[in-house]
N, CA, C and O atoms as CSV, one atom per row, in Angstrom:
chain,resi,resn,atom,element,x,y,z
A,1,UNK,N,N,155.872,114.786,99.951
A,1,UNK,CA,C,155.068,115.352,101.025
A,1,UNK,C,C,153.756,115.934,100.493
A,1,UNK,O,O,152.818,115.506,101.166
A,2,UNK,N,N,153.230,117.049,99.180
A,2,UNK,CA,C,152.126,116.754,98.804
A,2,UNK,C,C,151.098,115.699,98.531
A,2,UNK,O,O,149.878,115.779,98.388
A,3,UNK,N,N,151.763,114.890,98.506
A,3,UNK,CA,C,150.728,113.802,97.580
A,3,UNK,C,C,149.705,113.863,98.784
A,3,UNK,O,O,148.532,114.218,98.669
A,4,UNK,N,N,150.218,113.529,99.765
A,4,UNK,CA,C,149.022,113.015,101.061
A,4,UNK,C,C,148.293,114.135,101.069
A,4,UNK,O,O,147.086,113.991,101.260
A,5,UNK,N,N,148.776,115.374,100.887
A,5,UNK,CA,C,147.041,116.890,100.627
A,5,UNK,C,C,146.582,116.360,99.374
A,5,UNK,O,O,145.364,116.304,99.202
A,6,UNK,N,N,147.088,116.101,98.786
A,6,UNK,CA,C,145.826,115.727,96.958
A,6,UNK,C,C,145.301,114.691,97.473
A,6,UNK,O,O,144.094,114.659,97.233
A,7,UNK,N,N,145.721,113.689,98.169
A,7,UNK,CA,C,144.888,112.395,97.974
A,7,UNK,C,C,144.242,112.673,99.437
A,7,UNK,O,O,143.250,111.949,99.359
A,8,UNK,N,N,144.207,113.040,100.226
A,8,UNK,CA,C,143.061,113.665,100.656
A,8,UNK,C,C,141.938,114.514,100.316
A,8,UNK,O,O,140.773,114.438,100.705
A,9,UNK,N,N,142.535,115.410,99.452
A,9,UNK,CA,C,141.952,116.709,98.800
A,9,UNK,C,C,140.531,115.132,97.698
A,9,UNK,O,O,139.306,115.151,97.822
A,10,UNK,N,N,140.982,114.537,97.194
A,10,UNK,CA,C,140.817,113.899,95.761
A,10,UNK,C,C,139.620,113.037,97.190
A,10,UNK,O,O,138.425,113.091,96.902
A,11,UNK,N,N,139.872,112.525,98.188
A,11,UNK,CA,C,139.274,111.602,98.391
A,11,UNK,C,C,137.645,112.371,99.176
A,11,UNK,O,O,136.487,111.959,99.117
A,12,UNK,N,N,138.211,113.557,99.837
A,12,UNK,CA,C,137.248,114.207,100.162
A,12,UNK,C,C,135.972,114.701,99.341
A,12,UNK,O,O,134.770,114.697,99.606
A,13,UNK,N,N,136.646,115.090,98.335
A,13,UNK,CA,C,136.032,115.732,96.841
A,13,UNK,C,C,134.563,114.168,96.686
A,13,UNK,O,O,133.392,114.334,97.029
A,14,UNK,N,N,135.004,113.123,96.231
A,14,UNK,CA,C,134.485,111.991,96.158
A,14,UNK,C,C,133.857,111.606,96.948
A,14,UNK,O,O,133.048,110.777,96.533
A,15,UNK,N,N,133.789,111.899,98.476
A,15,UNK,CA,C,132.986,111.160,99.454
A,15,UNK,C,C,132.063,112.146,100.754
A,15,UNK,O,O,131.473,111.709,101.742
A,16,UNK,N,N,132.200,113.384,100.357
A,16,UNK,CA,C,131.826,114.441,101.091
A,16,UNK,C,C,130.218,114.992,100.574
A,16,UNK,O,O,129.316,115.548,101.201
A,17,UNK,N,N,130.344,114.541,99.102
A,17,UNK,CA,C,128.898,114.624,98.245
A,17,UNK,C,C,127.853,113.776,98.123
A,17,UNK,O,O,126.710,114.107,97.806
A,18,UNK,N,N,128.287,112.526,98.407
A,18,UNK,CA,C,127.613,111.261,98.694
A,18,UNK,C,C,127.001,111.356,99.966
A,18,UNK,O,O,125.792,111.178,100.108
A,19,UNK,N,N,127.729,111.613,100.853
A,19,UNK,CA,C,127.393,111.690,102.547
A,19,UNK,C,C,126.147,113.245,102.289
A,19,UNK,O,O,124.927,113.206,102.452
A,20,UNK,N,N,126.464,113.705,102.127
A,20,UNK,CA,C,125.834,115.253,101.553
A,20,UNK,C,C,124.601,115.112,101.270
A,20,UNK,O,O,123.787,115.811,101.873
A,21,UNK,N,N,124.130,114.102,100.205
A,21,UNK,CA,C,123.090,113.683,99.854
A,21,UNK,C,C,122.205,112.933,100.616
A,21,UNK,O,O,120.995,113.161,100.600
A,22,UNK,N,N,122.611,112.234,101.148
A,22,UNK,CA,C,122.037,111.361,102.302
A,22,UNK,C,C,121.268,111.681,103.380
A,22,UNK,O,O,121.822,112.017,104.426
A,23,UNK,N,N,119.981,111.629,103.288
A,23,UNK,CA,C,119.333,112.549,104.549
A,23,UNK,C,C,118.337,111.668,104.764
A,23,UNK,O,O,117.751,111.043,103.880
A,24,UNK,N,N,118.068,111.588,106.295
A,24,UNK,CA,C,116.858,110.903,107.276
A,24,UNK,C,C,115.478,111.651,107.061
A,24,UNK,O,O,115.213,112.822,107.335
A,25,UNK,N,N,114.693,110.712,106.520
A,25,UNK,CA,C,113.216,111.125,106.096
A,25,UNK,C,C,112.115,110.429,106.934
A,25,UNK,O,O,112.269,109.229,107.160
A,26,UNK,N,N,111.417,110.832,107.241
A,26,UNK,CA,C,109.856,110.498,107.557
A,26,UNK,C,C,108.545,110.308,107.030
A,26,UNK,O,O,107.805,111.195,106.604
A,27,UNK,N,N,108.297,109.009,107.093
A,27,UNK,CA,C,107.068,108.886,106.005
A,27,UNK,C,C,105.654,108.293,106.906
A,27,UNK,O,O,105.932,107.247,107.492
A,28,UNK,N,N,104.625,108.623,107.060
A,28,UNK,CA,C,103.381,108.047,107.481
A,28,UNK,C,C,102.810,107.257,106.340
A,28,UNK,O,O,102.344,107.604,105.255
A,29,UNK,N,N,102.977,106.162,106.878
A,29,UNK,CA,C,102.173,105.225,105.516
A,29,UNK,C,C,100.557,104.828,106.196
A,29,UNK,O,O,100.437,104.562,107.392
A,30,UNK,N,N,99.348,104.838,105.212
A,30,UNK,CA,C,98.175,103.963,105.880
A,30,UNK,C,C,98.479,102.447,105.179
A,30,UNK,O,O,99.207,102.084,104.255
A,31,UNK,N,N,97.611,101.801,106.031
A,31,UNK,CA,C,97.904,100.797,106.052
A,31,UNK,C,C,96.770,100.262,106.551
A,31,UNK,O,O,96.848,100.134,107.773
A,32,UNK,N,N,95.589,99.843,106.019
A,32,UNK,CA,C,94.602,100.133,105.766
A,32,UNK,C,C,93.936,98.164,106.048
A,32,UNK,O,O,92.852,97.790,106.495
A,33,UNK,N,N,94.789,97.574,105.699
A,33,UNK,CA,C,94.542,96.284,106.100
A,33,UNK,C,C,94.677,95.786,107.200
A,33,UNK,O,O,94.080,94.741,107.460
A,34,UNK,N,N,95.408,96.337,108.032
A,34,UNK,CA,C,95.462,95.805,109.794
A,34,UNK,C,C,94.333,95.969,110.174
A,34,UNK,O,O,93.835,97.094,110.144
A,35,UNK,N,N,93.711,94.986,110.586
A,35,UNK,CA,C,92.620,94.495,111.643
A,35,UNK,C,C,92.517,93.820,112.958
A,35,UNK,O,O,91.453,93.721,113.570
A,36,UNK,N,N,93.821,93.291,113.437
A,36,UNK,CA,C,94.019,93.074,114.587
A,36,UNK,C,C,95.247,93.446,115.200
A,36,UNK,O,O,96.097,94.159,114.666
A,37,UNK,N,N,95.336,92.803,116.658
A,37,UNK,CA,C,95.901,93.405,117.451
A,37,UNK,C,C,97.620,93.068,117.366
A,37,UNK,O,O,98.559,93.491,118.040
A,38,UNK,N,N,97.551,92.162,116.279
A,38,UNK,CA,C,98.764,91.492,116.059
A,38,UNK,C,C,99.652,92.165,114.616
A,38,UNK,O,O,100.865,92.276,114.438
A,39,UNK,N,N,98.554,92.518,113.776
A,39,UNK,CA,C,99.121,93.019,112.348
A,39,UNK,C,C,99.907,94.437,112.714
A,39,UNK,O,O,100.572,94.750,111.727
A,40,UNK,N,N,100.050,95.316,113.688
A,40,UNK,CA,C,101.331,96.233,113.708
A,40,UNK,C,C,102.126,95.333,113.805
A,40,UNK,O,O,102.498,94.716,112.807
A,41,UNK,N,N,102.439,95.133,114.683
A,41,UNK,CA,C,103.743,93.844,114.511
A,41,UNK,C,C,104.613,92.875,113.576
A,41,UNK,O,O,105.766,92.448,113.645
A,42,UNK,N,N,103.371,92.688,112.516
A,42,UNK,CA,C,104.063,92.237,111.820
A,42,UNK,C,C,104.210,93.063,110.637
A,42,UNK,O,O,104.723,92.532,109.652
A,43,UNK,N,N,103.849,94.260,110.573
A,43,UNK,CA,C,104.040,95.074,109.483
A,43,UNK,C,C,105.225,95.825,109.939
A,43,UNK,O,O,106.141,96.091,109.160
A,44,UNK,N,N,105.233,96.311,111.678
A,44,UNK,CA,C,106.713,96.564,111.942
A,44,UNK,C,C,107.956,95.875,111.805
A,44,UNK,O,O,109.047,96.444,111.747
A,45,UNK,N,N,107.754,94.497,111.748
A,45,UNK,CA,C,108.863,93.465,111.416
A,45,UNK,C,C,109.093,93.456,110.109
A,45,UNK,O,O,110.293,93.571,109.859
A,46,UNK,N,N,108.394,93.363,109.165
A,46,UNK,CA,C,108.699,93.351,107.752
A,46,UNK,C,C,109.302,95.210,107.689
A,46,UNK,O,O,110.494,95.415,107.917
A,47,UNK,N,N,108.623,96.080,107.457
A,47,UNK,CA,C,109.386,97.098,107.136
A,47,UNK,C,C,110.922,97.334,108.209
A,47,UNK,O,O,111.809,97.997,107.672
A,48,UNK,N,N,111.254,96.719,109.905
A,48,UNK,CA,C,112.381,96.988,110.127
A,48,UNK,C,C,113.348,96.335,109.223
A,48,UNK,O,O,114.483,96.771,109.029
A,49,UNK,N,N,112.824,95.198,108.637
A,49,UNK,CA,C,113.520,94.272,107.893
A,49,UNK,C,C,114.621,95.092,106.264
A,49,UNK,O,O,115.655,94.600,105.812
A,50,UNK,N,N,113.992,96.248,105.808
A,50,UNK,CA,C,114.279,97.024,104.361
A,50,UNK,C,C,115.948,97.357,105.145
A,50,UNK,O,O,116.162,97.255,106.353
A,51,UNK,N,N,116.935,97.746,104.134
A,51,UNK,CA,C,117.851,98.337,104.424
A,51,UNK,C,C,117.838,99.660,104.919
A,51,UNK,O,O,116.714,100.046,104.600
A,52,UNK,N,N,118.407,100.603,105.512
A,52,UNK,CA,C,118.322,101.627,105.570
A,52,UNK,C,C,116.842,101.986,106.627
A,52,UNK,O,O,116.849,103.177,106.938
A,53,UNK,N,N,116.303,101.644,106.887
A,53,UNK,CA,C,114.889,102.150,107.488
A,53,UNK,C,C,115.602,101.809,109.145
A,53,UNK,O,O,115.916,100.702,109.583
A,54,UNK,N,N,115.725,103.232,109.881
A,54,UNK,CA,C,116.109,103.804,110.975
A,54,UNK,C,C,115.297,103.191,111.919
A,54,UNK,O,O,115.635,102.238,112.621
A,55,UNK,N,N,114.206,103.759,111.926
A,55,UNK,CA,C,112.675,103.301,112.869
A,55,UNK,C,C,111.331,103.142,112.844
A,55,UNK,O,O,110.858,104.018,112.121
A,56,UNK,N,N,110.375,102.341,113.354
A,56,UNK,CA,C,109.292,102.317,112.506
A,56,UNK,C,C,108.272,101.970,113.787
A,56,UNK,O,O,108.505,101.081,114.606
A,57,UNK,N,N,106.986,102.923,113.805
A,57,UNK,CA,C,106.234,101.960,114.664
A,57,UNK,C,C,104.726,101.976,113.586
A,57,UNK,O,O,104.450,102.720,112.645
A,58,UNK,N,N,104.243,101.255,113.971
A,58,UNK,CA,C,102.822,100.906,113.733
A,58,UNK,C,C,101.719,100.796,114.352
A,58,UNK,O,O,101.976,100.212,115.404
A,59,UNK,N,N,100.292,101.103,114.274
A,59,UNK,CA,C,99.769,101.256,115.411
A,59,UNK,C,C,98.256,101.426,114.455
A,59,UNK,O,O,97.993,101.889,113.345
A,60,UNK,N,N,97.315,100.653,115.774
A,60,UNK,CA,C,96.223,100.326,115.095
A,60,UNK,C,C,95.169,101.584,115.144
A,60,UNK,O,O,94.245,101.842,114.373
A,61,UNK,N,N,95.505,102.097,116.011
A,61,UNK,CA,C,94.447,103.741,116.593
A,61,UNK,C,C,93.598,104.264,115.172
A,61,UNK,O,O,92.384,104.373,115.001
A,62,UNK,N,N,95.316,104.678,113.758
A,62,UNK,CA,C,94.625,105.105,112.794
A,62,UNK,C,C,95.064,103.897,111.789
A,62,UNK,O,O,94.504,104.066,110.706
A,63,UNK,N,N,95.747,102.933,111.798
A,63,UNK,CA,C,95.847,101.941,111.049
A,63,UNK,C,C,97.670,102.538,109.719
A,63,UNK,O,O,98.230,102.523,108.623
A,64,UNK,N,N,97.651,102.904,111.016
A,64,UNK,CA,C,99.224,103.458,110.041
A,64,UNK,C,C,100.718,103.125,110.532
A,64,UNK,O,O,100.750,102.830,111.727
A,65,UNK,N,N,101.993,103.105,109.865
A,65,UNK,CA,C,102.897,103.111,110.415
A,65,UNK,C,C,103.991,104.133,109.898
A,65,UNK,O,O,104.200,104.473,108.734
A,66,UNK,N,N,104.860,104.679,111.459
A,66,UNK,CA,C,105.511,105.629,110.640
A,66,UNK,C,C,106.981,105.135,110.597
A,66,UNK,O,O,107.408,104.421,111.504
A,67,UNK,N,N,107.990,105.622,109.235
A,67,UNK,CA,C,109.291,105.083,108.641
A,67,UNK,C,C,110.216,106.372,109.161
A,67,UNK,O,O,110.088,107.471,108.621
A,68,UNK,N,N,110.798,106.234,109.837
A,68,UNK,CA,C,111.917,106.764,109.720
A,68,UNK,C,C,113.256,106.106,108.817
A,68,UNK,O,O,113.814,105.170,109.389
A,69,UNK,N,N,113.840,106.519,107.422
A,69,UNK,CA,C,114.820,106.127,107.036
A,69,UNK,C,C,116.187,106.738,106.232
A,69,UNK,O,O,116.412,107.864,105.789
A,70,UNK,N,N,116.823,105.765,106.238
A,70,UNK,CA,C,117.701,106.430,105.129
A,70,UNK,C,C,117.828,106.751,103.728
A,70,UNK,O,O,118.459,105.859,103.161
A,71,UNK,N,N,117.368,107.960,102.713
A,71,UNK,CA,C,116.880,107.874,101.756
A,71,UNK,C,C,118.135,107.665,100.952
A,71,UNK,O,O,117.857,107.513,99.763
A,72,UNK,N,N,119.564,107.600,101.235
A,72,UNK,CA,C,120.489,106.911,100.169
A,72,UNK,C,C,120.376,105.818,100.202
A,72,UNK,O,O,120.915,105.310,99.219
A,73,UNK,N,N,119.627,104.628,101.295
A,73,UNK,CA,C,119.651,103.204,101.216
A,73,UNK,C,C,118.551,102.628,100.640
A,73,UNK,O,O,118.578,101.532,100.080
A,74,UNK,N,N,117.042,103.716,100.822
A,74,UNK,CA,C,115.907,103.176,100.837
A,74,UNK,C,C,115.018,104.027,100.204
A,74,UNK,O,O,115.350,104.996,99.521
A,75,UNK,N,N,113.734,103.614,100.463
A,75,UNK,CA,C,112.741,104.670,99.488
A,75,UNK,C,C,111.852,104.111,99.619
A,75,UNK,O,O,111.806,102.882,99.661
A,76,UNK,N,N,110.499,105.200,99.761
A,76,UNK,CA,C,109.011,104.638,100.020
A,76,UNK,C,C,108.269,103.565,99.231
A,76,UNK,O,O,107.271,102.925,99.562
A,77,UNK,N,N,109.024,103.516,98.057
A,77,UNK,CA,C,108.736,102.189,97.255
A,77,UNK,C,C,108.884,100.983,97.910
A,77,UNK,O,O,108.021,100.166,98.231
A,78,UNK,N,N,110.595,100.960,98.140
A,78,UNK,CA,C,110.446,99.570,99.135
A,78,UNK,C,C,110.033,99.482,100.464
A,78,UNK,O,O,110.128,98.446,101.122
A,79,UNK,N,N,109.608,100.468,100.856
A,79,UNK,CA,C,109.427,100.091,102.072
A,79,UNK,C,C,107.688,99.173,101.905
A,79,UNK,O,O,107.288,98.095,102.345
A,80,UNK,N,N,106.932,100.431,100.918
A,80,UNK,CA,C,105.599,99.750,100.757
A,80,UNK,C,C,105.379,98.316,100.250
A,80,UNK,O,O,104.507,97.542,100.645
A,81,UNK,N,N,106.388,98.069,99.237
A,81,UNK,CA,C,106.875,96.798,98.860
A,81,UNK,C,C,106.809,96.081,99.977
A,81,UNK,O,O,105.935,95.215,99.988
A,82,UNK,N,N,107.710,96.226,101.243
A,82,UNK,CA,C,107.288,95.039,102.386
A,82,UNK,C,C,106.457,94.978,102.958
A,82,UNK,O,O,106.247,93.954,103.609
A,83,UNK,N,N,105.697,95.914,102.984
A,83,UNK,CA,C,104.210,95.827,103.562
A,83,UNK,C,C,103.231,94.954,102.652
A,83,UNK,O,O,102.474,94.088,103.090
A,84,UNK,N,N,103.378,95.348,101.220
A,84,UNK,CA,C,102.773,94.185,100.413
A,84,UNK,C,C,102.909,93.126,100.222
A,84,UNK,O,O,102.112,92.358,99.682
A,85,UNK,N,N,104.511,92.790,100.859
A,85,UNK,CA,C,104.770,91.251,101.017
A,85,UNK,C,C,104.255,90.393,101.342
A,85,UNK,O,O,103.968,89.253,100.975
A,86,UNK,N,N,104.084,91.327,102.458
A,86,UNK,CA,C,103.084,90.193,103.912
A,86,UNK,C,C,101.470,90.635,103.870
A,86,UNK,O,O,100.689,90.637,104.822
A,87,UNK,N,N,101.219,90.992,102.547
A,87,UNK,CA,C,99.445,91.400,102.779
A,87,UNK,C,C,98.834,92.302,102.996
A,87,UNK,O,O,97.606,92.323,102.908
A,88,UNK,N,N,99.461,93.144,103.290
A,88,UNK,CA,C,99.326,95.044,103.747
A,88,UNK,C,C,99.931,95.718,103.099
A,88,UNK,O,O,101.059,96.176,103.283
A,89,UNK,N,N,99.050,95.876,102.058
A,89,UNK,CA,C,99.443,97.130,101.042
A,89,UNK,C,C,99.615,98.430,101.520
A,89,UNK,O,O,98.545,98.866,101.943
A,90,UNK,N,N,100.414,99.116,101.608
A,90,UNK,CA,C,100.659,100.730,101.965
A,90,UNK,C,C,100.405,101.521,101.339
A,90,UNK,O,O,99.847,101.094,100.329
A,91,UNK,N,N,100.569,103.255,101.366
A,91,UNK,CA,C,100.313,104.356,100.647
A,91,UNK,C,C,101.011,105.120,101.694
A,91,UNK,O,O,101.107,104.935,102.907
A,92,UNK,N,N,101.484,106.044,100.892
A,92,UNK,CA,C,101.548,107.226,101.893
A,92,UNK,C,C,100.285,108.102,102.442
A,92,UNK,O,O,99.181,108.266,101.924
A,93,UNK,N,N,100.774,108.569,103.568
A,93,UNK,CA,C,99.322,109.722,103.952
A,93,UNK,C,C,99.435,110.590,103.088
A,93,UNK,O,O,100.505,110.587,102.481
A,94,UNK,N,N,98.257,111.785,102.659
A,94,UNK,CA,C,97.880,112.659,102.185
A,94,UNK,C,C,98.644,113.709,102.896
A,94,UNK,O,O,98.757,113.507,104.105
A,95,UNK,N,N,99.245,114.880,102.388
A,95,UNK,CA,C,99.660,115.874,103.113
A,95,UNK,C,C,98.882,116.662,104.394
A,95,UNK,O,O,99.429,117.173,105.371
A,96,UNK,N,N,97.244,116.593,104.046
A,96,UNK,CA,C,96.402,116.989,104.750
A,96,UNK,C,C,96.002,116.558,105.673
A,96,UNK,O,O,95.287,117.145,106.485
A,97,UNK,N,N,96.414,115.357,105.733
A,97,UNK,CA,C,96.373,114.341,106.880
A,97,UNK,C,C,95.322,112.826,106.623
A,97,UNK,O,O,95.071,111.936,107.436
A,98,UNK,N,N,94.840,112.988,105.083
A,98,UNK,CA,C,94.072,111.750,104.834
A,98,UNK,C,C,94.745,110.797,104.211
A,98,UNK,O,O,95.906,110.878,103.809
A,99,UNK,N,N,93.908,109.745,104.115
A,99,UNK,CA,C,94.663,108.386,103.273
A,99,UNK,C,C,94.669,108.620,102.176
A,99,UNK,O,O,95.148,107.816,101.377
């Protein structure tokens, strides 16, 4: 009749810290190469495409798109990575609000 509290106890221990770590981030990337009315779109398709990346829109107003994701699956590396795939190199915004 213990075993099932340890191997709960044991499994919790192991998977309660992982989940723990795991937190939904927000990133404004510029994106500085969209010039038409079509390139959000396809910069939103390539970055929904990364694992882990929650939500994303793009939008030509300031030429940016924003990531909502999962930072145990993903990371601003790859996400910029798919933007460079398709020709649109990324950056993050400046804290201050510049490129």
């Amino acid at each position: 009749m213990k075993k099932i509290p340890i191997i709960a106890l044991l499994v919790t221990l192991f998977l309660v810290p992982s989940i723990l770590k795991a937190a939904e981030q927000t990133v404004k990337l510029s994106v500085p190469g969209m010039s038409c009315a079509s390139c959000p779109y396809m910069v939103k398709d390539a970055i929904s495409m990364v694992d882990g990346v929650k939500a994303v829109e793009a939008t030509m107003v300031d030429r940016s798109a924003t990531v909502t994701f999962d930072d145990a699956a993903t990371n601003i590396k790859e996400i910029q990575q798919a933007t460079a795939d398709i020709g649109y190199p990324s950056s993050p915004f400046k804290k201050d609000g510049g490129s």
